[in-house]
C-alpha positions, 0 to 999 in steps of 0.5 A: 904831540902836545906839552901840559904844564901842571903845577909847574911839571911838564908832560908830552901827551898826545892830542887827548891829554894822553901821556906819551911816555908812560913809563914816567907814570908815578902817584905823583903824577897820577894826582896831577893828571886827575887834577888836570881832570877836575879830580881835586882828590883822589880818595882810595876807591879811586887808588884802588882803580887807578892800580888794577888798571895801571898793573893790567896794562902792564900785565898785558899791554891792554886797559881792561875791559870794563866788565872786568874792572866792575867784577873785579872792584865790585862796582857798578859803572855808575859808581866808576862814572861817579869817581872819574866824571869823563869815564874809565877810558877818558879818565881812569886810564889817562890819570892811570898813564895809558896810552889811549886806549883802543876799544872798549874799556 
């Protein structure tokens, strides 16, 4: 386990920037972890992702599948890519505070 120190907040994360308890997960955090990513902003598209895979996860302790998250938001991977540069499993799931996921996101 790892500590990453952003804007003064500590997080325990695991060696791929993961938080380890995501149950301290909040906006708030969210927007310091897409900063830690590079994501100075994130505008409402982003939200609206972030959201559908935070409330899956915890629906069904699984990220979604990225064929589901594209059906559902009506976006194409590109576009996704394009709001989360390091992709829905690197970026997307770890500012939404999952654990890494396991396969195919």
């Amino acid at each position: 386990m790892a500590i990453i120190t952003i804007e003064g907040k500590e997080f325990e994360v695991d060696g791929d920037g993961f938080l380890q308890n995501p149950e301290i997960w909040n906006d708030e955090v969210a927007r310091l972890l897409a900063k830690a990513d590079g994501i100075s902003e994130l505008n409402e598209k982003h939200w609206m992702i972030i959201h559908l895979i935070r409330n899956h996860w915890l629906e069904t302790n699984m990220a979604p599948m990225i064929r589901k998250l594209c059906q559902t938001t009506s976006m194409r991977l590109r576009e996704i890519y394009e709001l989360f540069p390091k992709g829905p499993a690197k970026g997307a799931c770890k500012i939404a505070g999952l654990p890494k996921p396991n396969g195919c996101v």
